[in-house]
C-alpha positions as CSV (number, residue, x, y, z in Angstrom):
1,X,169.4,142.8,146.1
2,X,171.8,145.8,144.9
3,X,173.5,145.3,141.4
4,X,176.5,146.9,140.9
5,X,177.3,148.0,137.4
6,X,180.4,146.2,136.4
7,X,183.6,148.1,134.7
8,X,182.1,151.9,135.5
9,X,184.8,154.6,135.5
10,X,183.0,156.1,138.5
11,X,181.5,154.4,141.5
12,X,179.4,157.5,142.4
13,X,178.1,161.2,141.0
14,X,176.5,163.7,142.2
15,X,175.0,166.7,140.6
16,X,175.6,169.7,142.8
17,X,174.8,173.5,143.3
18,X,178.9,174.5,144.7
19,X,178.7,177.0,147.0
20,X,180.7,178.6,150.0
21,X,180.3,178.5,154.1
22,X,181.5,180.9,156.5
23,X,181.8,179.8,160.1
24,X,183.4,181.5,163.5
25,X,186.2,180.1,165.3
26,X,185.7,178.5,168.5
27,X,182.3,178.0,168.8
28,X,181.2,181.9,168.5
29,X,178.1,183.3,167.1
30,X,178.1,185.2,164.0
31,X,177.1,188.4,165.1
32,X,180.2,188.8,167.8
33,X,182.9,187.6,165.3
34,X,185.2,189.2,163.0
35,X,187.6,186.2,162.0
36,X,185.8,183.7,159.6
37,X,186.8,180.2,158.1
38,X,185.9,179.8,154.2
39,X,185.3,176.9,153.1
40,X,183.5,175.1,149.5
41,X,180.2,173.6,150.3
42,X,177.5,171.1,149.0
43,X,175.3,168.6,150.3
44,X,176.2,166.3,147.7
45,X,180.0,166.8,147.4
46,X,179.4,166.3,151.6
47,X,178.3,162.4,151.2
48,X,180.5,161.9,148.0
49,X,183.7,162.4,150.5
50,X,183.8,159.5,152.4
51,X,183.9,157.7,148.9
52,X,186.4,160.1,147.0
53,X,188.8,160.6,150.4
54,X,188.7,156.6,151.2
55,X,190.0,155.7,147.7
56,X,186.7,155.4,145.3
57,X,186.6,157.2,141.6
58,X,183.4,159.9,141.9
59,X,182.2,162.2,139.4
60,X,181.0,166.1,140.2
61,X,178.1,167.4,138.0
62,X,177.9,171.1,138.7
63,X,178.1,174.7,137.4
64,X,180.2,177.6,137.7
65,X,180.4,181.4,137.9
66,X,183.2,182.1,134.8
67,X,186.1,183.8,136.3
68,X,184.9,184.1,139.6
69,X,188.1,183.9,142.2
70,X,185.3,181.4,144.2
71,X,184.7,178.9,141.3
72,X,188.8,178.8,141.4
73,X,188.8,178.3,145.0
74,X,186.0,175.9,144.6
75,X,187.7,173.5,142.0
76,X,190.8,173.0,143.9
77,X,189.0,172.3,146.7
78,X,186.8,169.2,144.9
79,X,190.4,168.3,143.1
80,X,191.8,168.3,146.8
81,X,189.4,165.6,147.7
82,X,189.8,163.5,144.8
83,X,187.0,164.3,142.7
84,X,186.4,164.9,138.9
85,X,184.2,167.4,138.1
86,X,182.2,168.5,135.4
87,X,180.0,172.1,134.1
88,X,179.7,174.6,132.3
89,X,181.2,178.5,133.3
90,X,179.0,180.8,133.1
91,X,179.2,184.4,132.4
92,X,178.7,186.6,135.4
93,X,176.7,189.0,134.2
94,X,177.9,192.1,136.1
95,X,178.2,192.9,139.8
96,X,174.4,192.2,139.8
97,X,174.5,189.0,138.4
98,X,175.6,185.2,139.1
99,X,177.6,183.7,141.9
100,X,177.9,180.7,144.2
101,X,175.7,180.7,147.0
102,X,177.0,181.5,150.7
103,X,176.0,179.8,153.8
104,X,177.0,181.8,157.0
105,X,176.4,179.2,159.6
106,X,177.3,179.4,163.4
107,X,178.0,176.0,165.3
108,X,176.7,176.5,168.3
109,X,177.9,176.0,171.8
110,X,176.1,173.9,174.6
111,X,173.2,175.5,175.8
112,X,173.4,177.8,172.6
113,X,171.9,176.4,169.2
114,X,173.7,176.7,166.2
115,X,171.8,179.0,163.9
116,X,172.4,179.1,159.9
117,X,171.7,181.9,157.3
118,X,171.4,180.9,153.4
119,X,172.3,183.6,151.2
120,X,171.2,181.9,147.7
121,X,170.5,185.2,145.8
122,X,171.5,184.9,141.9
123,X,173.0,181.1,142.9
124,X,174.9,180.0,139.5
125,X,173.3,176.5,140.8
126,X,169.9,177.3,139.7
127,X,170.9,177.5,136.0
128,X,172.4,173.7,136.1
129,X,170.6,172.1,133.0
130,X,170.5,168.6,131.0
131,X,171.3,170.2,127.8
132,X,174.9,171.1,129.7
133,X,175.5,167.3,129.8
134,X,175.9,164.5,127.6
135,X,174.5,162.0,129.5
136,X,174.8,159.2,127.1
137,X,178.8,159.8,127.3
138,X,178.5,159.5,131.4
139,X,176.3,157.0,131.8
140,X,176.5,154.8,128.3
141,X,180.3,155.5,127.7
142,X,181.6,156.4,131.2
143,X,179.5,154.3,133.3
144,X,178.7,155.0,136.9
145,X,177.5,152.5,139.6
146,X,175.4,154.6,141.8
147,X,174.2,157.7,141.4
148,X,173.1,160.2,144.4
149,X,170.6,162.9,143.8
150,X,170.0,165.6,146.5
151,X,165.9,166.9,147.4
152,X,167.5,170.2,147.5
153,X,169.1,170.3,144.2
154,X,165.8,168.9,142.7
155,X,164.1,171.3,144.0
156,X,166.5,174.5,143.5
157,X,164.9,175.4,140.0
158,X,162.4,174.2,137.5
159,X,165.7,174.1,135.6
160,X,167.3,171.3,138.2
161,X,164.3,170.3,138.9
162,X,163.9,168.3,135.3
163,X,168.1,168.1,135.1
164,X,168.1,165.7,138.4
165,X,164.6,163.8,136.2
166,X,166.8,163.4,133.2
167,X,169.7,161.9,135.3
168,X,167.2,159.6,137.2
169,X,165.9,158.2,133.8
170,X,169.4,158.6,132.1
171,X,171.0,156.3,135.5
172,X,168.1,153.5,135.1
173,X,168.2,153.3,131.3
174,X,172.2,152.6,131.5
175,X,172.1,150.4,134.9
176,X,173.5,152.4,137.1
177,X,171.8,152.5,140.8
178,X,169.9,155.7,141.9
179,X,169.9,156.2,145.3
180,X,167.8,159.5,146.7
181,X,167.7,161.3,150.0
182,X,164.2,164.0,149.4
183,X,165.9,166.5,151.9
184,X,162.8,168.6,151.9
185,X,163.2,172.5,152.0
186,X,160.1,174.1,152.7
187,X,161.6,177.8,151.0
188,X,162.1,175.6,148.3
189,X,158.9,174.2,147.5
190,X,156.6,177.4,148.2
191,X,154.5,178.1,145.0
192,X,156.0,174.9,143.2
193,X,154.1,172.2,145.7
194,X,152.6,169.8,142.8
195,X,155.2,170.1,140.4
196,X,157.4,169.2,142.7
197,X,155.8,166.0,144.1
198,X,155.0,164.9,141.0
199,X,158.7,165.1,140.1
200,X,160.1,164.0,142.8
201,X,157.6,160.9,142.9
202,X,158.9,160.1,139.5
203,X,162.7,160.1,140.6
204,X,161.5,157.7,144.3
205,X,159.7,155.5,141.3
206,X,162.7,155.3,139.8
207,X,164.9,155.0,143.0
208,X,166.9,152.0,144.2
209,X,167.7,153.6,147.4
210,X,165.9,156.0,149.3
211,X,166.5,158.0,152.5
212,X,164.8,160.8,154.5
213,X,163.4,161.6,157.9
214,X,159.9,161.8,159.1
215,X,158.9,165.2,157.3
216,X,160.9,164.4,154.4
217,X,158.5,161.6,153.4
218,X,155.2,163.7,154.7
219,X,155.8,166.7,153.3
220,X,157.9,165.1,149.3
221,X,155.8,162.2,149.1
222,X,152.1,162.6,150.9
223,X,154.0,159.5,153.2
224,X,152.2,159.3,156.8
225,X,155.1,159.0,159.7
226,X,155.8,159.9,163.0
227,X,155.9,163.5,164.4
228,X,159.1,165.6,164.4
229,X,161.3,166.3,167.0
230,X,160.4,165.0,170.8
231,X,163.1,164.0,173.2
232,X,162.7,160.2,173.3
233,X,163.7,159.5,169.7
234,X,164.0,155.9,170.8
235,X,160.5,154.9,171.7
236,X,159.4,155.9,168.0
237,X,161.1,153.3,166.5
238,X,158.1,151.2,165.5
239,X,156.4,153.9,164.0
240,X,159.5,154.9,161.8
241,X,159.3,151.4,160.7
242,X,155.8,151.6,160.3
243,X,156.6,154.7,157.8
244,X,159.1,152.5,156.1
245,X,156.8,150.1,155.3
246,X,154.1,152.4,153.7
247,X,157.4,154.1,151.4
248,X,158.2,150.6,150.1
249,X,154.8,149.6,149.4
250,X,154.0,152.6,147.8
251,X,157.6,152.6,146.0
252,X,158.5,148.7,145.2
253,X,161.3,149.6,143.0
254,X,163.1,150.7,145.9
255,X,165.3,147.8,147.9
256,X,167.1,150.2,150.8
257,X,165.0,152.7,152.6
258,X,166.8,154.8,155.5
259,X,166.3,157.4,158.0
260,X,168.5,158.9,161.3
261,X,167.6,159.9,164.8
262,X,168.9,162.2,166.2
263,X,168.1,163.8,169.6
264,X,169.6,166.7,170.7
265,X,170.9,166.9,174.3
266,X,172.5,170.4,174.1
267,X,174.5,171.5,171.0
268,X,177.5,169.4,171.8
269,X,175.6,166.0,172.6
270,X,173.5,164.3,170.4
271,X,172.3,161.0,171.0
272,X,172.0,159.4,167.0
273,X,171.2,156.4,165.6
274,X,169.5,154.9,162.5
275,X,167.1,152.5,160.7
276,X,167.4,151.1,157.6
277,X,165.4,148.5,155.4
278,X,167.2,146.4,153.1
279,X,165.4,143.7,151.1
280,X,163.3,142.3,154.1
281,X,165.6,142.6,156.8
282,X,165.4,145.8,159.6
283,X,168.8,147.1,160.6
284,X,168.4,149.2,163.7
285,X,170.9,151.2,165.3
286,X,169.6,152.2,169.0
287,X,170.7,156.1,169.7
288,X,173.5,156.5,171.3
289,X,175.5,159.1,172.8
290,X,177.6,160.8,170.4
291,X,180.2,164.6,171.1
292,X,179.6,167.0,168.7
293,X,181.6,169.8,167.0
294,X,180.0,170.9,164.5
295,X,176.3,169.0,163.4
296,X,175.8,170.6,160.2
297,X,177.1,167.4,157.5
298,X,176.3,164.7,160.4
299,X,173.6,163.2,157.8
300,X,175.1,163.6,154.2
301,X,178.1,161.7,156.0
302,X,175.7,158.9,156.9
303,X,174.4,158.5,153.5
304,X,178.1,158.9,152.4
305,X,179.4,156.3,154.4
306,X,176.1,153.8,153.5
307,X,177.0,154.3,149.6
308,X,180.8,153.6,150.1
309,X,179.7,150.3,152.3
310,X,177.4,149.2,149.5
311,X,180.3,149.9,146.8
312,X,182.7,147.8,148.7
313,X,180.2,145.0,148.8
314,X,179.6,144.5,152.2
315,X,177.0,142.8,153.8
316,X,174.0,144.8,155.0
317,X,174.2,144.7,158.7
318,X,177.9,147.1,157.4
319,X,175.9,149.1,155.6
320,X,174.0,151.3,158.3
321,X,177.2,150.7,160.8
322,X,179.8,152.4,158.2
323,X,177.2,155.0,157.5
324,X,176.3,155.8,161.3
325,X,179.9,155.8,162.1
326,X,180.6,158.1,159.2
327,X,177.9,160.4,159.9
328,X,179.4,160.9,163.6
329,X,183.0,160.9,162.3
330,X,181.3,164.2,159.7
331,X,180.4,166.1,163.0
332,X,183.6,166.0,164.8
333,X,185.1,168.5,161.6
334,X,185.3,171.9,161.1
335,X,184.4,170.9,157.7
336,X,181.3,170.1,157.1
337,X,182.1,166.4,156.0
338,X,184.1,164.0,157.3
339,X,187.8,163.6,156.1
340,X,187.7,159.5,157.2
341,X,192.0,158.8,157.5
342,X,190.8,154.9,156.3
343,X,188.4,152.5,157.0
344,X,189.9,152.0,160.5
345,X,189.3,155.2,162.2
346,X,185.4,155.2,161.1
347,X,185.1,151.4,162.8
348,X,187.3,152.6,165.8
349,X,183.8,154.7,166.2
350,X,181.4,152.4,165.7
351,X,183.2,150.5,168.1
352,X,183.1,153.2,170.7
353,X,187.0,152.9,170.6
354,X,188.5,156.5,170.8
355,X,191.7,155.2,172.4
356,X,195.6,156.4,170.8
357,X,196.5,155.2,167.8
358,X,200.8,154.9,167.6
């Protein structure tokens, strides 16, 4: 079903806007605090971690701010998790000019919903582009099994926009797998709407593996599914499958199609589960009670832990098990993805077994 590319240097990349979040200690809002946690940020760098931490060679494409104390900050944070990187620095321009993005985000707290502010003004990110890269070298000399491309970095710039296009046609011509979560951003799209879903219908053509929630296929792909939100996630099972169906038959090139549920009990209780497609054969994962520190990362560390089970060659019943297990793993860290020890603490959760480990 899924063809590995045989002797790759990397078993996954991801192109990437790096930025920074800022979060509270102990559960505070934003506005009452005055002690903050830095940390280096992305979506993509999120799911590649369960594959870099647990062992597996990945490849950062990304861009930088040249001299910036962040960009430092930044790269020893992707060296700390075991990941090459690649991009170009560029200048800053001035106090006015270039830097990596910021993301000010406050957890939440029971009754109290966590709220999150982007600050993307003059984000280096938006000037990642193909002529940066020689994709030939990566893909034709390099080699990389499965590539993950981001909605939000495809849709951060007309610039990104074509750069995650190039990679999508660079990744099929040299055999590598594509896999694509749309991750619609609504900010992101204004003004661009057509553009954009004729591009990002070109990457899900291309796509071996494709994940998103109800809104993301609506509102990326003109995809009919389910409403948003409600509090019985579970009884709209069928008609996620239902939306499933009309993705792959719209999209045949495609072999894994995914989505989460999550509903939210109060901040720190989420009930979560999944559904995933693979070949003919439904995988479901009934929600289920999960604690929560910290949801933001929760569904990059699915995808994350779905890529690294389809890497290791598992069967696909492992697939959406490792992945829902990793994504609830992802929201019991400060960090906005998971640090998995190994492989056994991420199926000590799937198993529901949270006992002491000596």
């Amino acid at each position: 079903m899924l063809e590995l590319k045989k002797n790759a240097k990397y078993a996954l990349l991801v192109p990437t806007s790096m930025g920074l979040r800022i979060t509270p200690g102990d559960g505070q809002p934003v506005h009452s605090s005055d002690v903050f946690r830095l940390q280096a940020t992305s979506a993509e760098t999120n799911v590649a971690s369960v594959a870099s931490i647990l062992g597996l060679p990945v490849k950062v494409l990304t861009t930088f701010v040249k001299g910036s104390p962040f960009a430092h900050f930044i790269k020893a944070n992707l060296r700390s998790r075991g990941m090459d990187f690649e991009g170009v620095d560029v200048e800053q321009g001035g106090p006015w000019g270039y830097r990596h993005q910021i993301n000010v985000a406050d957890s939440g707290y029971g009754s109290r919903g966590p709220r999150v502010w982007n600050d993307r003004a003059g984000e280096v990110g938006r000037t990642l582009n193909v002529k940066d890269f020689d994709l030939e070298r990566i893909f034709g000399q390099e080699g990389v099994q499965i590539v993950h491309l981001s909605g939000l970095i495809g849709a951060l710039s007309p610039e990104t926009s074509q750069f995650c296009l190039e990679i999508a046609r660079a990744a099929k011509k040299h055999g590598s797998l594509i896999s694509f979560d749309l991750n619609y951003r609504a900010s992101f799209w204004k003004g661009r709407e057509k553009e954009l879903h004729d591009i990002f219908s070109e990457i899900a053509s291309l796509s071996d593996i494709l994940i998103g929630n109800e809104e993301d296929f609506q509102l990326c792909l003109d995809i009919e599914g389910p409403e948003a939100g409600g509090k019985d996630i579970a009884a709209k099972i069928d008609s996620f499958k239902e939306m499933i169906r009309r993705v792959k038959a719209a999209y045949p090139n495609a072999s894994v199609f995914a989505t989460t549920l999550r509903q939210v009990n109060h901040t720190n209780s989420h009930n979560w589960g999944a559904i995933m497609l693979a070949g003919d054969e439904w995988q479901v994962i009934m929600p289920r009670e999960i604690h929560v520190l910290d949801r933001i990362g929760g569904g990059d560390g699915f995808v994350g832990g779905m890529l690294y089970a389809i890497l290791k060659g598992w069967a696909p019943e492992k697939w959406i098990q490792f992945g829902w297990a990793s994504g609830a793993l992802a929201t019991t860290f400060l960090t906005d993805y998971g640090q998995p020890a190994d492989e056994e603490q991420v199926w000590s959760i799937w198993e529901g077994n949270a006992r002491v480990k000596r």
